[in-house]
C-alpha positions in Angstrom: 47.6 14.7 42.9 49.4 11.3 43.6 47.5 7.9 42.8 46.8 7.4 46.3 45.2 10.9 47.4 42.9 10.1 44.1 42.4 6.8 45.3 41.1 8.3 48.8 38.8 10.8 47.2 37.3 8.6 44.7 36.5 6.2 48.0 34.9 9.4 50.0 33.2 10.2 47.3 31.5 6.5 46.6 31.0 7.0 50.9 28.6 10.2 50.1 26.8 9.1 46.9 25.6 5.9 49.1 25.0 7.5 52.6 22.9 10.1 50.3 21.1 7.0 48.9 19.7 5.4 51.4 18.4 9.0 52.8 16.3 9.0 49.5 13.9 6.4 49.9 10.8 6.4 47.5 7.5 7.0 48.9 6.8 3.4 47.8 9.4 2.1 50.0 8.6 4.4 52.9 4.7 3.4 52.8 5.8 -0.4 52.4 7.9 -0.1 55.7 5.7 2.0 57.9 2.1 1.9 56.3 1.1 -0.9 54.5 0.4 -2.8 57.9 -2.6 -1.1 58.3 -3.4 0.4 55.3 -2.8 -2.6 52.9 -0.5 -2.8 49.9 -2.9 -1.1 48.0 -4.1 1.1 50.5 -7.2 -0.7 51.0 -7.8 -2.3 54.6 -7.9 -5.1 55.7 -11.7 -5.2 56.8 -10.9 -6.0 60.6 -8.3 -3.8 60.6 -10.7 -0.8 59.2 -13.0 -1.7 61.6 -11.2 -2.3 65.1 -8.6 1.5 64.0 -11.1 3.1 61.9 -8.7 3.0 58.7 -10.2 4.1 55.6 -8.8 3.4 52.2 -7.2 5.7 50.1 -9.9 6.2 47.9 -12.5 7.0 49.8 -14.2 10.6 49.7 -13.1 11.5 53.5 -9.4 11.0 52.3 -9.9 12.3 48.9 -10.5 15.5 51.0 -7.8 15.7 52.9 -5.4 18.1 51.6 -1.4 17.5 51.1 -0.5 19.4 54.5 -3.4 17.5 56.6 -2.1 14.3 55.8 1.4 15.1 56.3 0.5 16.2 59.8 -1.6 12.9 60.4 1.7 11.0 59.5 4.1 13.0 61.7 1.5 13.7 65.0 -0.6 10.7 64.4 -4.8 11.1 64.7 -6.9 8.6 66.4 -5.7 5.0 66.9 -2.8 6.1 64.6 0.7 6.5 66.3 2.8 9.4 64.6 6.0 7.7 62.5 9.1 9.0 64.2 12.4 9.5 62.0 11.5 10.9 59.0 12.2 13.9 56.7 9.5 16.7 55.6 11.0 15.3 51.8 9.9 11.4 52.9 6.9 12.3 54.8 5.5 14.2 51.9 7.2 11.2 49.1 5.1 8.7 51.5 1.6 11.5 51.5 2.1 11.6 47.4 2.2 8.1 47.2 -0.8 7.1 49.6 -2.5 9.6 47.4 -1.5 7.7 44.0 -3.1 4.6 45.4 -6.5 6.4 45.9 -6.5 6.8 42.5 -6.3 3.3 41.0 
C-alpha cells in the first residue's frame, strides 16, 4: 500500500470514529438538551412549571411506577402537555429514560 492510499484510509477512518461519536450521545447529554427545561437539572421542577404542564419529578411514586417501555413511549409520542422529541434513536431514547430514572433516585 503506498504512503498516500494509507494516508487516505487513516483520514476515512478518523471520518467514521467521529461521525460515530457524535451518534453516541450520553443520556446525560440527551436529557440536558431536550429535558431539563421542564424537568430541571435534577429532575425536579420548577414549581410553576409543575403546576401550569403537570410535570412531576423523577422521584415521585407515579414515575417510580412507570416502567422502562412506558416512559420511552412518553418521550417518543409525547403524553399530556408534553410534545414527543423528534430525531432520536431507540439506543438514546432509552440512554435518556435510564438516566431520568438515575435522577429519581438521588
Amino acid at each position: 500500500m503506498t504512503k498516500s492510499m494509507r494516508s487516505i484510509v487513516v483520514l476515512a477512518a478518523t471520518f467514521v470514529v467521529a461521525g460515530a461519536m457524535c451518534f453516541a450521545q450520553s443520556g446525560e447529554a440527551l436529557y440536558q438538551a431536550h429535558c431539563q427545561s421542564c424537568h430541571g437539572p435534577k429532575g425536579v421542577p420548577n414549581p410553576g412549571i409543575a403546576k401550569i404542564l403537570g410535570v412531576m419529578p423523577a422521584n415521585s411514586p407515579a414515575m417510580k411506577k412507570l416502567t422502562e417501555a412506558e416512559m420511552m413511549a412518553v418521550v417518543k409520542n409525547g403524553k399530556g402537555k408534553m410534545h414527543p422529541i423528534h430525531g432520536l434513536s431507540d439506543a438514546q431514547v432509552k440512554a435518556v429514560v435510564l438516566y431520568f430514572r438515575s435522577l429519581g433516585k438521588k
